[in-house]
ZAMARKOL-863635 format. One record per residue (C-alpha): residue number from 1; residue in one letter; x, y, z. Coordinates in steps of 0.05 Angstrom, whole numbers. Each point is the difference from the previous one (the first is absolute). Example, Ala and Ser with C-alpha at 12.3 -4.5 7.8 and 13.67 -1.06 7.14 Angstrom:
# residues 2
@num 1; residu A; X 246; Y -90; Z 156
@num 2; residu S; X 27; Y 69; Z -13
***
This chain:
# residues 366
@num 1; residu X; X 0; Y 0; Z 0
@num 2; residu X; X 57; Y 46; Z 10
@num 3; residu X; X 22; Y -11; Z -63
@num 4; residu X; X -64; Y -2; Z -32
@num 5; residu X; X 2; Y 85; Z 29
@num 6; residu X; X 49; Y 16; Z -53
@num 7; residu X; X -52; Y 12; Z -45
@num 8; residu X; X -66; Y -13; Z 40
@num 9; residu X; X -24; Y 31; Z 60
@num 10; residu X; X -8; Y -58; Z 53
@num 11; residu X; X -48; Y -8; Z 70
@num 12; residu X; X 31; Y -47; Z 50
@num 13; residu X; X -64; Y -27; Z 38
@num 14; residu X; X 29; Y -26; Z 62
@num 15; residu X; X -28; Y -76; Z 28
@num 16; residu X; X -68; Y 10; Z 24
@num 17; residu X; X 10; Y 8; Z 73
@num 18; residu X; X -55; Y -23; Z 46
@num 19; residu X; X -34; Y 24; Z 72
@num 20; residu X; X 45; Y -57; Z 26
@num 21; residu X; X 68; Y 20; Z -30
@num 22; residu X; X -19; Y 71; Z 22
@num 23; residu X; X -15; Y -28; Z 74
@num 24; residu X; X 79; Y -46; Z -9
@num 25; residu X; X 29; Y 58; Z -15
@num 26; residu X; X -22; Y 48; Z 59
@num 27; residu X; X 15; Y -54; Z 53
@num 28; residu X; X 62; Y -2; Z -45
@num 29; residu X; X -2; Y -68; Z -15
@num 30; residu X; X 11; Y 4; Z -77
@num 31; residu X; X 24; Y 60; Z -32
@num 32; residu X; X -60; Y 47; Z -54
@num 33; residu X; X -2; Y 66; Z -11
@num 34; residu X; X -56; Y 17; Z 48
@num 35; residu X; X -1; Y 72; Z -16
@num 36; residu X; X -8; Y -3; Z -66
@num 37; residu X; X -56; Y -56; Z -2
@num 38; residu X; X -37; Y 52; Z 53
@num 39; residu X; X 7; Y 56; Z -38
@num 40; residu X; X 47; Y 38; Z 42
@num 41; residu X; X 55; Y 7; Z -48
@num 42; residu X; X -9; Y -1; Z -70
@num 43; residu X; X -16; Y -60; Z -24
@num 44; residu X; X 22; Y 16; Z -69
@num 45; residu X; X 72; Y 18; Z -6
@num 46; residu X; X 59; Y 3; Z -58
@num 47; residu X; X 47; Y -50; Z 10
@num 48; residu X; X 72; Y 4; Z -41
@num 49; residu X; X 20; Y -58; Z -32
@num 50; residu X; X 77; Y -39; Z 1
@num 51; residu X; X -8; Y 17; Z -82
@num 52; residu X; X -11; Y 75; Z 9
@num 53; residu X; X -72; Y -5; Z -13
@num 54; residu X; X -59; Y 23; Z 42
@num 55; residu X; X -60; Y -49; Z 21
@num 56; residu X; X -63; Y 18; Z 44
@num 57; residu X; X -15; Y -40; Z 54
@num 58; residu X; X -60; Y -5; Z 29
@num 59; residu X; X -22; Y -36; Z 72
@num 60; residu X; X -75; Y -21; Z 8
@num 61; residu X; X -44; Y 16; Z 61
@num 62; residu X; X 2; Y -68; Z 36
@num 63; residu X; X -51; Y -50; Z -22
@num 64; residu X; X -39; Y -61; Z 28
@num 65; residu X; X 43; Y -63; Z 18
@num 66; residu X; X -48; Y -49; Z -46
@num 67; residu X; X 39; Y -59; Z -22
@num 68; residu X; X -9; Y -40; Z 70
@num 69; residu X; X -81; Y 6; Z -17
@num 70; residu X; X -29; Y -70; Z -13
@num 71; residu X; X -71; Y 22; Z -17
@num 72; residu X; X 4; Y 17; Z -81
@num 73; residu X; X -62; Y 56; Z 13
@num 74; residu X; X 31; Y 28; Z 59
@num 75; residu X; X 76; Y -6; Z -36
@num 76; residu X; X -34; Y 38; Z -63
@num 77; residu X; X -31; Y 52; Z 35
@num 78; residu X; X 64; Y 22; Z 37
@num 79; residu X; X 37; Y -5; Z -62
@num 80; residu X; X -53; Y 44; Z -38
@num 81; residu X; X 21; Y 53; Z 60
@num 82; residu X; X 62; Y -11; Z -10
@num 83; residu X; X 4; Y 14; Z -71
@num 84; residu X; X -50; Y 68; Z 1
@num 85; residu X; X 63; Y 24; Z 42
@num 86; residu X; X 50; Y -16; Z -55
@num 87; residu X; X -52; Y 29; Z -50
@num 88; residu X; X -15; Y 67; Z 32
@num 89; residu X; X 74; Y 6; Z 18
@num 90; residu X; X 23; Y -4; Z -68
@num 91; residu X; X -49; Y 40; Z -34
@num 92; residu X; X 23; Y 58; Z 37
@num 93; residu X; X 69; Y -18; Z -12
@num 94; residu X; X -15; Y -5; Z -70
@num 95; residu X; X -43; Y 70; Z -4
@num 96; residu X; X 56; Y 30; Z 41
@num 97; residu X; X 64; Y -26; Z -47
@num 98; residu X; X -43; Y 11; Z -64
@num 99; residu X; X 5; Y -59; Z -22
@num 100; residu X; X -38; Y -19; Z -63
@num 101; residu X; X -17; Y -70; Z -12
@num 102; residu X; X 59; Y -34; Z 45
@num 103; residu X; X 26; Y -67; Z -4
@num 104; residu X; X -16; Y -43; Z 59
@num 105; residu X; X 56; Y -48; Z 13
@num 106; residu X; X -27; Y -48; Z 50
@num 107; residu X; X 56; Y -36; Z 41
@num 108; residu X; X -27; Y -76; Z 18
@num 109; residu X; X -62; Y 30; Z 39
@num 110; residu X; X -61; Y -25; Z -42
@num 111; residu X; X -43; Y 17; Z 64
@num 112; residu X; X -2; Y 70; Z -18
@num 113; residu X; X 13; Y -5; Z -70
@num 114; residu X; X -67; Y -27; Z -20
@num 115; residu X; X -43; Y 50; Z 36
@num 116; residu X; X 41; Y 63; Z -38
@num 117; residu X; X -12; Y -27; Z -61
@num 118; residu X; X -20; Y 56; Z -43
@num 119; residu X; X -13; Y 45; Z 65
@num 120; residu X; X 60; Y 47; Z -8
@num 121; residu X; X -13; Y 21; Z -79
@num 122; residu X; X 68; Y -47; Z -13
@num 123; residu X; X 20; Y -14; Z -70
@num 124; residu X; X 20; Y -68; Z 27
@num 125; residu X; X 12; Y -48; Z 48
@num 126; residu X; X 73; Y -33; Z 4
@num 127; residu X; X -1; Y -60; Z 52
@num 128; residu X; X 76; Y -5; Z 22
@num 129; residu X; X 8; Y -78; Z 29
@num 130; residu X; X 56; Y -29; Z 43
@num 131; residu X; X 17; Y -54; Z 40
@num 132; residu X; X -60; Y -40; Z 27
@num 133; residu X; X -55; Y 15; Z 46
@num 134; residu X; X 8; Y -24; Z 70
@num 135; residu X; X -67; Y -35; Z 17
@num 136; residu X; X 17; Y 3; Z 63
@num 137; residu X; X -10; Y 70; Z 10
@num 138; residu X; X -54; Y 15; Z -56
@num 139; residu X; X -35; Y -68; Z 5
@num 140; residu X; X -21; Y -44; Z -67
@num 141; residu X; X -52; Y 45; Z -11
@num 142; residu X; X 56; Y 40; Z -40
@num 143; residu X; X 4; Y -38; Z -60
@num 144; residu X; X -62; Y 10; Z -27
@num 145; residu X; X 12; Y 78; Z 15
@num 146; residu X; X 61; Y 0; Z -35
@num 147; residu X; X -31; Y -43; Z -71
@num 148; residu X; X -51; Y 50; Z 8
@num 149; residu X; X 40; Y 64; Z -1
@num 150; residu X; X 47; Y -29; Z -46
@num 151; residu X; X -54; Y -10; Z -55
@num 152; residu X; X -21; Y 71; Z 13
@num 153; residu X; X 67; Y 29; Z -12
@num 154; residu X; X 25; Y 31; Z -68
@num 155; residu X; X 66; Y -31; Z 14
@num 156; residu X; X 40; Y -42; Z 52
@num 157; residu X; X 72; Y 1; Z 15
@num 158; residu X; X 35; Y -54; Z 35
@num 159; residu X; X 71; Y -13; Z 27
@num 160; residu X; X 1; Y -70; Z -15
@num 161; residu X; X -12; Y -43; Z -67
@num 162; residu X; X -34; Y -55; Z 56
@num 163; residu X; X -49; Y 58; Z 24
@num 164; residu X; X -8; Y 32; Z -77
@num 165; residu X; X -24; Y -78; Z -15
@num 166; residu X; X -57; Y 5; Z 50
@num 167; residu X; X -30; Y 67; Z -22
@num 168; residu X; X 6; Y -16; Z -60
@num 169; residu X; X -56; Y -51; Z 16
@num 170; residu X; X -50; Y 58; Z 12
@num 171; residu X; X 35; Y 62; Z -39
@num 172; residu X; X 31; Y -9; Z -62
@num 173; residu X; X 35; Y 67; Z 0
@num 174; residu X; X 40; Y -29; Z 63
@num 175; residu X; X 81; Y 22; Z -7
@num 176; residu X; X 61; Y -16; Z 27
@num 177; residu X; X 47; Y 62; Z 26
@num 178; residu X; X 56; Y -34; Z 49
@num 179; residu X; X 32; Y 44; Z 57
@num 180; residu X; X 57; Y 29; Z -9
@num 181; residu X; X 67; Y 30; Z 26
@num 182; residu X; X 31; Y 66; Z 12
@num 183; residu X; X 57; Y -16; Z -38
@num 184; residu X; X 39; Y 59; Z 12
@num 185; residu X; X -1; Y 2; Z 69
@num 186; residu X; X 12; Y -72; Z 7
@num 187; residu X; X 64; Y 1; Z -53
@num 188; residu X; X 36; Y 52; Z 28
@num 189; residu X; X 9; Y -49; Z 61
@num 190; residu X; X 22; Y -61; Z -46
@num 191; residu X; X 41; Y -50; Z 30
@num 192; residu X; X 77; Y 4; Z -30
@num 193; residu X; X 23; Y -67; Z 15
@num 194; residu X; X -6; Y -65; Z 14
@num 195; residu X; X 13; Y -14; Z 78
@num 196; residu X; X 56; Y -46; Z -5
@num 197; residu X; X 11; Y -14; Z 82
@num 198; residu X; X -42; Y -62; Z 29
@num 199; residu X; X -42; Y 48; Z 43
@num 200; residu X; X -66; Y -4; Z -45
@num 201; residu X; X -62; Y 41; Z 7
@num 202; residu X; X -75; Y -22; Z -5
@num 203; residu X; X -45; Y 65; Z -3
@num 204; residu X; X -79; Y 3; Z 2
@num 205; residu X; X -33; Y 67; Z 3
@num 206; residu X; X -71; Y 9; Z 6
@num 207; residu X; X -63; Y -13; Z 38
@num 208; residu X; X 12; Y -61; Z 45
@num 209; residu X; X -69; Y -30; Z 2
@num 210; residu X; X -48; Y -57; Z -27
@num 211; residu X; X 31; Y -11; Z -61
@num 212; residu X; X 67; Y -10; Z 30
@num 213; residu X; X 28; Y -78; Z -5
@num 214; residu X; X 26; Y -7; Z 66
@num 215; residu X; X 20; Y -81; Z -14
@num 216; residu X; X 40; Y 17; Z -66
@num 217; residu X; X 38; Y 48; Z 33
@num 218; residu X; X 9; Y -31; Z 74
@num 219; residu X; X 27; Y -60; Z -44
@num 220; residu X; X 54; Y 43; Z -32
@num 221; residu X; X 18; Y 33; Z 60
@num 222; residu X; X 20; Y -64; Z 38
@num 223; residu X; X 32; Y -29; Z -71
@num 224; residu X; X 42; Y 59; Z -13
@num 225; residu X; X 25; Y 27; Z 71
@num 226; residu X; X 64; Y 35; Z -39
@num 227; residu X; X -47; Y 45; Z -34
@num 228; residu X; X -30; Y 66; Z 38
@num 229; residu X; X -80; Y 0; Z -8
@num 230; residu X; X -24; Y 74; Z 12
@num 231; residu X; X -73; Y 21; Z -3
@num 232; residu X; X -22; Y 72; Z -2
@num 233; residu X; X -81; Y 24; Z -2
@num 234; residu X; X -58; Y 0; Z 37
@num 235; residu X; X -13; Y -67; Z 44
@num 236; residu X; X -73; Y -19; Z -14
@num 237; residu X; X 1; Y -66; Z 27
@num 238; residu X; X 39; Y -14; Z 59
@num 239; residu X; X 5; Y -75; Z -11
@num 240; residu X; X 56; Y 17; Z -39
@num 241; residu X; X 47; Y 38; Z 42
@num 242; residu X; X -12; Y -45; Z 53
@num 243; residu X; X 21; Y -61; Z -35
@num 244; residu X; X 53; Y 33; Z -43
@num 245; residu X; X 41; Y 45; Z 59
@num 246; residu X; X 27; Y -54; Z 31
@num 247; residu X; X 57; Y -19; Z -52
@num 248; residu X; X 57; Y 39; Z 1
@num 249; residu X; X 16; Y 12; Z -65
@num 250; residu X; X -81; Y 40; Z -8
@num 251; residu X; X -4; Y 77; Z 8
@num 252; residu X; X -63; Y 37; Z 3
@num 253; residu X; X -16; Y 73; Z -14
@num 254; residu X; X -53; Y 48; Z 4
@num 255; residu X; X -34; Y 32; Z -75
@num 256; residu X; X 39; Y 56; Z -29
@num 257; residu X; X -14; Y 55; Z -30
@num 258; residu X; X 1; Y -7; Z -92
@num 259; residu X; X 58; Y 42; Z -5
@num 260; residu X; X 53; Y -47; Z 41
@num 261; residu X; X -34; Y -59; Z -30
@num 262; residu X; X 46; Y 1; Z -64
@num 263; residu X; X 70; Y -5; Z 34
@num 264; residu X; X -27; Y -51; Z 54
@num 265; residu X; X -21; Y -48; Z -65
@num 266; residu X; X 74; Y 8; Z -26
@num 267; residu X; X 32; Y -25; Z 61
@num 268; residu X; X -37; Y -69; Z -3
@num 269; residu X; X 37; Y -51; Z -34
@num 270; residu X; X -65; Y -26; Z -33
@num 271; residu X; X -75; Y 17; Z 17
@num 272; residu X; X -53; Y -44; Z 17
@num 273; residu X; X -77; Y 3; Z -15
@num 274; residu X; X -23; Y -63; Z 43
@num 275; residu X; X -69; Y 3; Z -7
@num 276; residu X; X -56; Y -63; Z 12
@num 277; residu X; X -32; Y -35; Z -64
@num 278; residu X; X -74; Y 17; Z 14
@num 279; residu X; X -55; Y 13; Z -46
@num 280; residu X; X 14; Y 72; Z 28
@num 281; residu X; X 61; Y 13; Z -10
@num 282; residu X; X -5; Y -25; Z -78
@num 283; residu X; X -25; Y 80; Z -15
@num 284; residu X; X 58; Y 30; Z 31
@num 285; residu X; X 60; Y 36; Z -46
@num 286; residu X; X 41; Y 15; Z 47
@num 287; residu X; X 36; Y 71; Z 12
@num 288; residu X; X 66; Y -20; Z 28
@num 289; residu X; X 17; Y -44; Z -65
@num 290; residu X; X 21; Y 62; Z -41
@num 291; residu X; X 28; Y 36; Z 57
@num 292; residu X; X 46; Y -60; Z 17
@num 293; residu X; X 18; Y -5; Z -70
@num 294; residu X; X 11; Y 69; Z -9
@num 295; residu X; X 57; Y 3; Z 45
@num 296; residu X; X 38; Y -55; Z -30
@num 297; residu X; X -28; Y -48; Z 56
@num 298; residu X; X -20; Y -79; Z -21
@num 299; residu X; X -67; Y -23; Z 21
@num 300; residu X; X -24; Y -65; Z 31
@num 301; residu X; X -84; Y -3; Z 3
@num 302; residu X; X -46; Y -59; Z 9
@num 303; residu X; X -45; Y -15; Z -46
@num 304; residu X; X -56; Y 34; Z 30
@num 305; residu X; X -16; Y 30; Z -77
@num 306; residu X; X 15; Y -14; Z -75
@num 307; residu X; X 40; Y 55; Z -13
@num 308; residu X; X 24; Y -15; Z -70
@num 309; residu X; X 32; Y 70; Z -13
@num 310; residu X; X 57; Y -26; Z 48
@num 311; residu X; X 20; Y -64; Z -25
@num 312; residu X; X 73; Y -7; Z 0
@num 313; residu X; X 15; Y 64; Z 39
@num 314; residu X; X -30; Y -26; Z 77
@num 315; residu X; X 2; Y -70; Z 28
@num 316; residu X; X -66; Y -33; Z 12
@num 317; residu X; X 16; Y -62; Z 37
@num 318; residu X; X -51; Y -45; Z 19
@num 319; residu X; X 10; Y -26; Z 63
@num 320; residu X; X 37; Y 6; Z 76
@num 321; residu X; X 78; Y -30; Z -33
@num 322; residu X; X -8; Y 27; Z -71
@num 323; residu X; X -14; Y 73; Z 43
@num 324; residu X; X 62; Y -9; Z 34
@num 325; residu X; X 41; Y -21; Z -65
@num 326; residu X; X -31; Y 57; Z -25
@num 327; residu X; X 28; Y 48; Z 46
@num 328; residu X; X 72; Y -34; Z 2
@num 329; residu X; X 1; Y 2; Z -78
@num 330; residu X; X -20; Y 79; Z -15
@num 331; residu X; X 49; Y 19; Z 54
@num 332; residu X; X 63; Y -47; Z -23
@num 333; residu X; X -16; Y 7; Z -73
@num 334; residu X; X -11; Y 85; Z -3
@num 335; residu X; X 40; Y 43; Z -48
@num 336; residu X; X 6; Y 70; Z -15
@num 337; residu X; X -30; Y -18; Z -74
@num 338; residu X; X -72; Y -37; Z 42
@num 339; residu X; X -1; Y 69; Z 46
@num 340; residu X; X 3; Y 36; Z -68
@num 341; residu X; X -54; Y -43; Z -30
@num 342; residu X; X -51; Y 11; Z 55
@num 343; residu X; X 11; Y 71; Z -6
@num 344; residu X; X -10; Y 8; Z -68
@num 345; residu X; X -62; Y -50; Z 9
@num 346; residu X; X -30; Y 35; Z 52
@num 347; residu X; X 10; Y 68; Z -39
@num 348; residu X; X -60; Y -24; Z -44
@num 349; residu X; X -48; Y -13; Z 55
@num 350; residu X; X 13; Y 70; Z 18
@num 351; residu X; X -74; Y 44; Z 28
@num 352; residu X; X 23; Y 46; Z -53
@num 353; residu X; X -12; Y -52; Z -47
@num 354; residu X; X -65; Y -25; Z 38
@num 355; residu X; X -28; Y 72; Z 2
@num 356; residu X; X -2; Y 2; Z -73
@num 357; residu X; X -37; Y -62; Z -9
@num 358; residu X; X -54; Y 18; Z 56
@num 359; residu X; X -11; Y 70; Z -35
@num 360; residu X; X -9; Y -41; Z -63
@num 361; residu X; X -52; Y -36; Z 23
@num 362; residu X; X -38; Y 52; Z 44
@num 363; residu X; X -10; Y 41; Z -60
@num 364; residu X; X -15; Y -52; Z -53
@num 365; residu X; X -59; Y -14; Z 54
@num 366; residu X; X -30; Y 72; Z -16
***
């Protein structure tokens, strides 16, 4: 979207915050922007962009917690509150910016984009898909929201070619736009060597939660006690610090901020991606592949997802021993000519280069 505010002027609506969240955050327990969802500061501001651009970002007044409702009436009456908020909001936003006939880029929240179809005078309706939907959270009664929105929509963009397969089932103007990498920032922190010394690193940055294989990787851990395992981002589920700290050769760190992620990636000797093979995790592209790449780094993922666009640049083992070969052979076998290939690799999955293919499609919707 910053990108996409090169040419384009671009609202930012925040997550839809609800009475709970607002309630978390005052007793402090989670962190929102209470003052803005009340009204007390500006809920619209300017925000500058890394790229020199400027987006408007807009937080809701909080909203109705609704997905925990069992009763469909009672669920779809709440929701129908819910989504006159979003609907007067955004008119005045729109009357206020002057906006004529905006595009409506939905991001993976079918709830409310059904009920503003055709209620904001759009010129159409992009529904923006990734990942899967955590039943859990929204219940099963999600999927037939989400066929139904995604007939409805001009056009859908997904992240993955297993997620562009299944809209394609209901929408046949259903697109693939993978995510991306801020090449620049991310190659001006490239790796210059191979370490040569026996002290290897193992780096995983992200979110440490469900998704997170903590057998694959406990199993390399105790199999390759010469190698340093070091795990930086937000712990999610504790199950897997707690069974994980204990070895000596494991590391964990708290989430940084973007701009020190780039030189942390180059000091790992390869990076890992050790997600779980659910029917979940088959939707998910995920970020860190180009950002490891980017920096020279080799990767060593599960096969959580058939991501064809990497064959022969990551290793894809396929169970506990070929994982650990797998780490043992990208770190032994690394050469200043494989960090140059991943870099000039990853320079093609650039957002740059994703930016003009999402424009591309936005306006061929119109």
């Amino acid at each position: 979207m910053s990108r996409l505010a090169q040419r384009n002027r671009v609202v930012f609506v925040e997550y839809p915050y609800t009475l709970k969240d607002l309630i978390f955050a005052i007793l402090r327990k989670k962190e929102a922007p209470v003052k803005r969802m009340l009204g007390i500061r500006r809920r619209l501001i300017t925000i500058k962009s890394d790229v020199d651009t400027s987006v408007y970002n807009l937080v809701m007044p909080p909203v109705l917690p609704v997905y925990w409702i069992k009763k469909q009436k009672i669920f779809d009456l709440a929701l129908k509150f819910n989504s006159w908020i979003y609907k007067i909001t955004l008119k005045k936003l729109i009357k206020k910016l002057e906006f004529n006939e905006p595009i409506i880029v939905n991001a993976y929240n079918p709830f409310y984009g059904t009920p503003l179809i055709n209620q904001l005078n759009q010129s159409s309706n992009i529904y923006y898909c990734y990942d899967g939907y955590d039943t859990g959270f929204y219940g099963d009664k999600v999927y037939d929201v989400d066929h139904k929105y995604t007939e409805l929509a001009d056009a859908v963009i997904t992240t993955s070619d297993y997620l562009k397969e299944d809209k394609l089932q209901f929408n046949k103007k259903s697109y693939v736009v993978k995510n991306g990498v801020d090449y620049e920032v991310f190659a001006s922190n490239v790796k210059t060597d191979v370490n040569k010394s026996g002290d290897k690193k193992v780096g995983y940055i992200g979110s440490l939660d469900h998704r997170f294989d903590i057998d694959i990787v406990e199993h390399a851990i105790r199999q390759l006690p010469e190698f340093e395992f070091h795990f930086t981002g937000n712990l999610r589920n504790l199950e897997i610090k707690n069974r994980l700290e204990k070895y000596n050769n494991v590391q964990f760190f708290s989430a940084i901020g973007p701009n020190d992620v780039p030189a942390l990636l180059a000091s790992y000797d390869v990076g890992i991606i050790p997600y779980t093979i659910t029917e979940y995790n088959k939707n998910i592209y995920p970020l860190k592949i180009n950002e490891y790449l980017a920096v020279g780094v080799p990767v060593v993922m599960t096969a959580f997802a058939d991501l064809k666009d990497f064959e022969g640049m990551v290793s894809v083992p396929n169970d506990k021993e070929s994982f650990v070969e797998a780490l043992k052979k990208e770190t032994n076998l690394d050469t200043p000519v494989l960090i140059k290939e991943r870099c000039e690799f990853a320079k093609k999955n650039s957002w740059d280069k994703r930016t003009e293919e999402f424009g591309k499609i936005l306006f061929d919707s119109l």
